[in-house]
C-alpha positions as CSV (number, residue, x, y, z in Angstrom):
1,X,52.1,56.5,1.4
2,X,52.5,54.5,4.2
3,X,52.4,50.4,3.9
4,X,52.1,47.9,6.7
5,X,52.6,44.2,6.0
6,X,51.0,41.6,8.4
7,X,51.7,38.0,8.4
8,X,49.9,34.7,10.2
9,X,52.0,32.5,11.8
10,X,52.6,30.0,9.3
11,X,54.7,32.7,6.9
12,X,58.5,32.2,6.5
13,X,60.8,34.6,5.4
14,X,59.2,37.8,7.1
15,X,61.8,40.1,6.9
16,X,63.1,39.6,2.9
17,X,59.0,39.0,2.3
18,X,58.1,42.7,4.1
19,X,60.6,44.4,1.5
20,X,59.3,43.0,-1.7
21,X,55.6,43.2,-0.6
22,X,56.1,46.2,-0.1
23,X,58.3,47.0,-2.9
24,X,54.9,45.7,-5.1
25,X,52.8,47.7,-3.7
26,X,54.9,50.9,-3.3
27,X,55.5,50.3,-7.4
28,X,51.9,49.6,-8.4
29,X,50.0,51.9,-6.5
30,X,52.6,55.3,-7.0
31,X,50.2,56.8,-9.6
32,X,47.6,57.2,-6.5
33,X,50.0,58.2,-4.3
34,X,48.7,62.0,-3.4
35,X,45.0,60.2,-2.2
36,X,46.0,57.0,-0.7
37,X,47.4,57.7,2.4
38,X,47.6,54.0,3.9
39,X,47.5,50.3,2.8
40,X,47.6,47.3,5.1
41,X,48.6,43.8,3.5
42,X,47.7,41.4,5.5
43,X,49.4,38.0,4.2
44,X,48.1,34.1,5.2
45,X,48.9,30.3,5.0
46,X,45.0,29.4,4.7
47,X,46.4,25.5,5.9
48,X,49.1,25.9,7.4
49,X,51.3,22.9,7.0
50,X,48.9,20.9,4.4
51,X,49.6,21.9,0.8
52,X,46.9,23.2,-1.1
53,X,46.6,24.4,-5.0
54,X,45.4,28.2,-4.3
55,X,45.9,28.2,-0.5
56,X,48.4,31.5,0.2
57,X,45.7,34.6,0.6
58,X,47.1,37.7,0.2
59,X,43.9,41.0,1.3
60,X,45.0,44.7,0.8
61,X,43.3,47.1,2.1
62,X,43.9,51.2,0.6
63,X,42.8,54.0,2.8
64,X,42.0,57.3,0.8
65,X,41.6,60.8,1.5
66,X,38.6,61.8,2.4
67,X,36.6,58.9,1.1
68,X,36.3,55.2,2.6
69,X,38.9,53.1,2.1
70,X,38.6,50.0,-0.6
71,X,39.8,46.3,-0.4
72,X,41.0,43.4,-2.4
73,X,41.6,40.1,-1.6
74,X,43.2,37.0,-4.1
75,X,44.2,34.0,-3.4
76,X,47.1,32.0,-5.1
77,X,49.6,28.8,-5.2
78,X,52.0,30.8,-3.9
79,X,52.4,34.4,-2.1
80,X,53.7,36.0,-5.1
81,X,50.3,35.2,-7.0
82,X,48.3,36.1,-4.3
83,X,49.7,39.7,-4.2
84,X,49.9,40.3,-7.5
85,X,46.1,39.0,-8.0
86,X,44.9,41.6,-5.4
87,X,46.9,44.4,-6.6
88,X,45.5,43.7,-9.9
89,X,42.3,43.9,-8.1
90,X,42.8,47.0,-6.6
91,X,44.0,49.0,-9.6
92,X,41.1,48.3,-10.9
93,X,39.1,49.6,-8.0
94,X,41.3,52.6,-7.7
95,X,40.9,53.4,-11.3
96,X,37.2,52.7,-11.5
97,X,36.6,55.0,-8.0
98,X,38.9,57.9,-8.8
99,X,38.1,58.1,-12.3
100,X,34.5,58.5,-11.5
101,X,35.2,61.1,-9.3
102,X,37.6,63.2,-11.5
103,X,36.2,63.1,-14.7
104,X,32.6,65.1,-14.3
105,X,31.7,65.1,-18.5
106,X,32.3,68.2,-18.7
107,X,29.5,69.6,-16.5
108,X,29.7,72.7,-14.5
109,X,30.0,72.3,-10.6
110,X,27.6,73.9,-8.2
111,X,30.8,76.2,-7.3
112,X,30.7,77.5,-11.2
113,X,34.0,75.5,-12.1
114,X,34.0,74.0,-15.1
115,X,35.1,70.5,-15.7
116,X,37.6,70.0,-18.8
């Protein structure tokens, strides 16, 4: 799985922030590693300078194989809220969109395979 981290200009830190972004999502999205080929993090200061209570925005977006790729974005006090809120958001999408398309209640497939 490859991950890409992208950053506005208002973000400090880049290089020591890449590693554990990356890190995070490398560690929550392993279980889907074999159909997500891709995810871009793209990482921003909504005001810049001016403080703000849930200004740090944090959008990931998960390209699959063979199926169009999903997104989350959260937003937080700090970046480490924001990442964690949208990987918690797309867990949940990943679950709820490769779940559906493994589990087939036990119906037989037009190919004659039978579900289990």
């Amino acid at each position: 799985m490859f991950v890409k981290v992208m950053t506005d200009n208002h973000i400090q830190g880049r290089e020591r922030l890449v590693g554990e972004v990356e890190s995070a999502v490398t560690t929550s999205l392993k279980r889907f590693a074999p159909q997500v080929t891709s995810v871009e993090v793209h990482l921003a200061d909504e005001n810049s300078h001016k403080e703000g209570q849930r200004d740090k925005r944090c959008s990931i977006e998960a390209r699959l194989a063979g199926l169009p790729p999903l997104a989350a974005t959260d937003n937080g006090a700090n970046l480490d809220q924001a990442v964690a809120g949208a990987l918690e958001k797309l867990v949940a999408q990943l679950d709820h969109k490769l779940g559906r398309l493994g589990d087939r209640k036990g119906r037989t497939s037009f190919s004659g395979e039978v579900a289990e």
